[in-house]
DOLUMBA-408395 format. One line per 5 residues: number of its first residue (from 1); their letters; for each residue x, y, z of N, C-alpha, C. Coordinates in pm, 1 decimal. Each point is the difference from the previous one (the first is absolute). Example, Ala and Ser with C-alpha at 12.3 -4.5 7.8 and 13.67 -1.06 7.14 Angstrom:
REM DOLUMBA-408395
1	AS	1319.0 -569.0 780.0 -89.0 119.0 0.0 90.0 120.0 0.0; -35.0 105.0 -72.0 82.0 119.0 6.0 -77.0 109.0 73.0
REM end
This chain:
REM DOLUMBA-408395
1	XXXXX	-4997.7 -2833.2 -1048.1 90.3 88.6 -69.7 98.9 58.7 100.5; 120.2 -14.9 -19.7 104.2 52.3 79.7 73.9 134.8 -65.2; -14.0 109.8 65.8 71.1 123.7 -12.5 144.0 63.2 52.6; 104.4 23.0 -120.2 104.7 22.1 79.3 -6.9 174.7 82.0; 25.8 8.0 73.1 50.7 154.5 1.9 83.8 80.0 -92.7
6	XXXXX	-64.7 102.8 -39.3 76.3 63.2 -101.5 141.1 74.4 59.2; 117.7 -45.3 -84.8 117.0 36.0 62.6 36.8 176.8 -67.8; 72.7 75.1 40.3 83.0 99.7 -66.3 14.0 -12.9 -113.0; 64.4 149.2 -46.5 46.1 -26.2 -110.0 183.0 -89.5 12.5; 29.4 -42.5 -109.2 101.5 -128.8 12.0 121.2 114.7 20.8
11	XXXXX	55.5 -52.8 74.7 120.7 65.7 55.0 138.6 -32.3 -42.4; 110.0 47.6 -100.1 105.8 -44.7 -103.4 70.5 -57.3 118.3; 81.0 -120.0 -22.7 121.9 -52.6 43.8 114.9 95.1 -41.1; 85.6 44.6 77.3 158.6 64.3 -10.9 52.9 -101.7 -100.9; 90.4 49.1 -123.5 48.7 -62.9 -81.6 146.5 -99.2 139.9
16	XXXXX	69.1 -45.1 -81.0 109.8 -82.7 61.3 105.3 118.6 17.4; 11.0 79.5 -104.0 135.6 107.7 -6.8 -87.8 89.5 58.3; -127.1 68.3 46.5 -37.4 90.0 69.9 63.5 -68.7 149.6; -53.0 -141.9 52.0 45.5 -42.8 131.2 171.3 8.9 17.7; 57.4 -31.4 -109.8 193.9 -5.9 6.6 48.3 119.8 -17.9
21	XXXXX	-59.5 122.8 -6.1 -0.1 165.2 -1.8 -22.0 -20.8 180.4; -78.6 -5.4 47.9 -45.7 24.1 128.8 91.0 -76.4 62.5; -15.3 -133.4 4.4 137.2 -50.8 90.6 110.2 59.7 -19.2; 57.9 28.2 -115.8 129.0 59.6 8.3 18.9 94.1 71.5; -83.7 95.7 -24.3 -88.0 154.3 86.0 86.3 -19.6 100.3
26	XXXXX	-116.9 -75.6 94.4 10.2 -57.5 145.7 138.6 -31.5 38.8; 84.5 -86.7 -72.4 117.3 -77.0 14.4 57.5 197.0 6.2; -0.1 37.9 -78.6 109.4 127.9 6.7 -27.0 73.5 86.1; -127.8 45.8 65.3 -51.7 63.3 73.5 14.3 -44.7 168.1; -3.6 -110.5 4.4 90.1 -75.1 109.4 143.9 -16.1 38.2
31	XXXXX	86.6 -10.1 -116.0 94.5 9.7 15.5 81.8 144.2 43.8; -83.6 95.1 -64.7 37.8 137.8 9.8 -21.3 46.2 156.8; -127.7 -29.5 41.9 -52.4 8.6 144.2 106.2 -28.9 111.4; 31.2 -145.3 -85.6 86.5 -99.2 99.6 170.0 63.7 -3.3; 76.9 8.3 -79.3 143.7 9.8 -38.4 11.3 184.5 -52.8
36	XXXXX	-106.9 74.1 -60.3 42.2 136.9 -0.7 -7.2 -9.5 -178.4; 61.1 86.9 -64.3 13.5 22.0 -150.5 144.4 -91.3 -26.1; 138.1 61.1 106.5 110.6 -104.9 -39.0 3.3 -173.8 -2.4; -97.4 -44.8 124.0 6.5 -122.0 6.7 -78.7 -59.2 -122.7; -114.2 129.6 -30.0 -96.9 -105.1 -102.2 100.1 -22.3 -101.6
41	XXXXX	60.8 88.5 -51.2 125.3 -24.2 -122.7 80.1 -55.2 12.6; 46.8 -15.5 128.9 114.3 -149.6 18.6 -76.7 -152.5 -24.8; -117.5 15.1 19.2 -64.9 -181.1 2.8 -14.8 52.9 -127.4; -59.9 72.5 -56.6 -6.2 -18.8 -146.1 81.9 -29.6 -61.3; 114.8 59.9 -0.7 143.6 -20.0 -93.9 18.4 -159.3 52.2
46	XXXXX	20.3 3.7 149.5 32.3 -187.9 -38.2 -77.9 -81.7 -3.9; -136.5 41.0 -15.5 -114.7 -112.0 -23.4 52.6 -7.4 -210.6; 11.3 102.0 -54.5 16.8 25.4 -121.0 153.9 -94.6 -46.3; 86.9 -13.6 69.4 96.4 -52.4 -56.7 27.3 -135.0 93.6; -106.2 -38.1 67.9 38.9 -113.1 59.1 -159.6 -65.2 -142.0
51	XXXXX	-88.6 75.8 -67.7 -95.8 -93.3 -79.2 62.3 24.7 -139.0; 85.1 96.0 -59.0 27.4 40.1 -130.8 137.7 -6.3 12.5; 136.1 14.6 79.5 51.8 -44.5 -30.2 84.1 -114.1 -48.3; 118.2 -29.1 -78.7 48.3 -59.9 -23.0 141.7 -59.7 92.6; -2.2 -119.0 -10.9 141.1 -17.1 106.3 136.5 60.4 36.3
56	XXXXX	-3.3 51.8 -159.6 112.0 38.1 2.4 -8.3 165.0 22.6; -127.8 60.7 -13.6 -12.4 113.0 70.3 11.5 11.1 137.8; -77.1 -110.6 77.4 -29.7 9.6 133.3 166.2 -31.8 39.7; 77.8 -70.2 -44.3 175.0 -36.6 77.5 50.0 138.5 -53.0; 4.6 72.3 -121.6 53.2 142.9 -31.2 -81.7 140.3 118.0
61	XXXXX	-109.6 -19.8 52.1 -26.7 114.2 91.2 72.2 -69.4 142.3; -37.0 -113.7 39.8 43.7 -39.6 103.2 148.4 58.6 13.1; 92.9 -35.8 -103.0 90.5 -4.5 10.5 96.6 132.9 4.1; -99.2 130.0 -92.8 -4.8 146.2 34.9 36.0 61.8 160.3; -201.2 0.2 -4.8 -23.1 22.8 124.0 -6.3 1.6 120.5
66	XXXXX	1.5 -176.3 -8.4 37.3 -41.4 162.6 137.6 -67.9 -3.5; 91.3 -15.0 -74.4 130.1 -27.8 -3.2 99.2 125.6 -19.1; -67.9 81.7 -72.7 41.4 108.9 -28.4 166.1 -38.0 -91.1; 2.5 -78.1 -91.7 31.8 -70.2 -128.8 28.2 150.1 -87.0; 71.5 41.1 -51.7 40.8 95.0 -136.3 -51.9 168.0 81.8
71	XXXXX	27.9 -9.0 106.7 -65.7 162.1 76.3 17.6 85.3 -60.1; 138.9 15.2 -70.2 56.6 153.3 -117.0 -132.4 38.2 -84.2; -69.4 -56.5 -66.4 -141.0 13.3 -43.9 -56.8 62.3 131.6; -14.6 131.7 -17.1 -99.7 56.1 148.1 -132.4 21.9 -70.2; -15.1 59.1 -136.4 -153.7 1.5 -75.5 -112.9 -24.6 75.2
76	XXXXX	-9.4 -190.8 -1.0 -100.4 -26.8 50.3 -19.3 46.7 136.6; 93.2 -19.0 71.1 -29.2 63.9 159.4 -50.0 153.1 23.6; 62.6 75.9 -51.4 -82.7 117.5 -4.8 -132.9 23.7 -91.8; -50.8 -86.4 -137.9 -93.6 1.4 -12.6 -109.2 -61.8 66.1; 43.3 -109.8 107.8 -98.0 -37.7 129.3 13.5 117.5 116.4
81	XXXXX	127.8 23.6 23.2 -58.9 125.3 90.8 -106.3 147.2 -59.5; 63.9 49.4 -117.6 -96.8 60.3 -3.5 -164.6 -73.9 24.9; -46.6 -167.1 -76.9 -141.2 -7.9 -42.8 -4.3 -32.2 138.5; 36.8 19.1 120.5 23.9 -41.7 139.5 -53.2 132.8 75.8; 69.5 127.0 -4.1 -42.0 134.4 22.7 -102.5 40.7 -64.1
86	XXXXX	-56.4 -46.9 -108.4 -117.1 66.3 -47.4 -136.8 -59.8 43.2; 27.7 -162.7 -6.4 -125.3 -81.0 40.3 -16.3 65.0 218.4; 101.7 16.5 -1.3 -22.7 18.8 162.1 -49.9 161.4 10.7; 59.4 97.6 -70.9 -86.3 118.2 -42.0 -145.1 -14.2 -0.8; -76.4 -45.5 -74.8 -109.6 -71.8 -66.2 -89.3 -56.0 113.0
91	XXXXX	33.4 -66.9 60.8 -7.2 -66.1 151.6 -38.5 97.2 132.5; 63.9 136.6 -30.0 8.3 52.1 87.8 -101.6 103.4 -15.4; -3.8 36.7 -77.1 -118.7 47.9 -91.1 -140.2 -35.9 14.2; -12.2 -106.2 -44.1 -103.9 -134.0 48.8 -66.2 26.4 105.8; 95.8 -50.3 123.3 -23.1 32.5 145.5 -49.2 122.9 28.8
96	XXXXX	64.9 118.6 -11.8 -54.3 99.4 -21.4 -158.2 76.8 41.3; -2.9 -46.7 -165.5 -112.2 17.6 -74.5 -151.3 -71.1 78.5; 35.4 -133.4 59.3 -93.2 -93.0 79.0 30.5 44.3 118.1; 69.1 20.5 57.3 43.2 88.1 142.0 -122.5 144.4 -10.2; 41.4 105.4 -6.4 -128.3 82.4 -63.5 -134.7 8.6 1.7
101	XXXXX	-22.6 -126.1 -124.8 -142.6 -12.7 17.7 -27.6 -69.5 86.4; 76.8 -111.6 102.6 -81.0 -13.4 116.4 -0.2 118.4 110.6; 84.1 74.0 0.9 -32.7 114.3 106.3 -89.5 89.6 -41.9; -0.9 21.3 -149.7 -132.6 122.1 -15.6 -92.3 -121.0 78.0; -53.7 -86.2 -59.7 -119.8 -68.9 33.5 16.8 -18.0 131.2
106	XXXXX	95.7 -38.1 77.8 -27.1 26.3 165.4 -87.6 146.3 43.8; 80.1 61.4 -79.5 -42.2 164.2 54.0 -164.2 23.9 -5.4; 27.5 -26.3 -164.8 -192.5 29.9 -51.1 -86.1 -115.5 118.1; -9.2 -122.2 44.4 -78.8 -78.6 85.6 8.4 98.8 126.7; 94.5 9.9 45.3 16.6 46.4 135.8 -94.6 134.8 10.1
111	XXXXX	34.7 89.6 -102.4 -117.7 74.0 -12.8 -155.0 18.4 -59.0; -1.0 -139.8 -51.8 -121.1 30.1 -12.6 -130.1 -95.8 140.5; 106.5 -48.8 74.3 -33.7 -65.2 127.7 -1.9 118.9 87.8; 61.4 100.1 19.2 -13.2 139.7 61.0 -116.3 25.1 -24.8; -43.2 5.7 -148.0 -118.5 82.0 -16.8 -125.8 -91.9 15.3
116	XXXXX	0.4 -67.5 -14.8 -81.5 -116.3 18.0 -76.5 -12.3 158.9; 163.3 10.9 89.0 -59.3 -6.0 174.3 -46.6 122.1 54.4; 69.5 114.5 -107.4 -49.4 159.9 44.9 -181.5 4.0 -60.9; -15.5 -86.1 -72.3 -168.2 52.6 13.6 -66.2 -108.9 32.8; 61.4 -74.8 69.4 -125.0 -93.8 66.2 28.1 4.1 127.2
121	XXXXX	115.7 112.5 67.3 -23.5 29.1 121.0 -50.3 145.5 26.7; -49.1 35.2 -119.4 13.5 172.5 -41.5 36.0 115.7 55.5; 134.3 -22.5 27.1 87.3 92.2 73.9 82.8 1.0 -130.7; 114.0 106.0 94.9 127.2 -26.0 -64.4 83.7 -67.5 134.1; 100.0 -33.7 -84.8 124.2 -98.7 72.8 103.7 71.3 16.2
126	XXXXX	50.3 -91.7 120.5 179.6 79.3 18.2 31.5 -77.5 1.9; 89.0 30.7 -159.1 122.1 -53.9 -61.8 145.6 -0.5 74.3; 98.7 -105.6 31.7 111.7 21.1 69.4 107.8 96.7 -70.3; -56.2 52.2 -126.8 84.4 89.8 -81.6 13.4 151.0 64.9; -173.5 38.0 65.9 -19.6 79.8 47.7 34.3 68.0 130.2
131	XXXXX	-18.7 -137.3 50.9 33.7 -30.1 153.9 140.7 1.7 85.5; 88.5 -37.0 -111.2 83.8 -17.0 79.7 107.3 49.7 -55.8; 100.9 70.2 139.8 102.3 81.8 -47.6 128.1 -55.1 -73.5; 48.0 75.4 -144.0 118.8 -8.4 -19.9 132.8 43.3 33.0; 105.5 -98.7 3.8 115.5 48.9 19.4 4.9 115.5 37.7
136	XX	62.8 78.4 67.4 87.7 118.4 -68.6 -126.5 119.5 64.3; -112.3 -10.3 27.3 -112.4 91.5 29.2 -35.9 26.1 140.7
REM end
């Protein structure tokens, strides 16, 4: 008589659109890392009209933007500068915000490595905060 080992309980496979949620994720989350908030929206816009547009769209922006073709129309140009100033707003923000929490979290480690070496040498320590003179004193 041969016995299998009893396995776990059965563990679900990720649907296909749970996995194409996550890659996309990733894809944006990389790109953002890589190029900032403006660049991710520049590959987007021309990943978007180099797969959805039409020919005769893609020769009418070309012919806008980088020919600069019918300029008296300023509209669109200032409605890219503004969505231009805001995504880079946004961006800056971003940074920020992740800027921050890595310095709190520098701070909180650093001290809790203080306290950590202050009782397993069970003294207290001199701190270079303490120690040493400022400017001006």
């Amino acid at each position: 008589m041969h016995e299998t080992p009893q396995t776990g309980p059965k563990k679900t496979q990720p649907s296909t659109g749970d996995i194409g949620i996550q890659a996309f994720a990733q894809i944006v989350t990389a790109l953002i890392e890589s190029f900032g908030w403006p660049g991710a929206i520049v590959i987007f816009l021309a990943w978007f009209l180099v797969r959805y547009g039409s020919p005769d769209q893609k020769q009418r922006l070309i012919e806008r933007y980088i020919l600069g073709t019918d300029i008296a129309n300023t509209w669109p140009m200032l409605a890219l500068g503004a969505t231009f100033v805001l995504v880079l707003l946004a961006q800056r923000r971003w940074y920020m915000k992740k800027l921050n929490r890595l310095s709190e979290e520098i701070e909180r480690e650093g001290k809790v490595k203080s306290e950590l070496q202050g009782e397993m040498s069970e003294r207290d320590l001199q701190h270079a905060s303490s120690k040493t003179r400022l400017k001006g004193n």
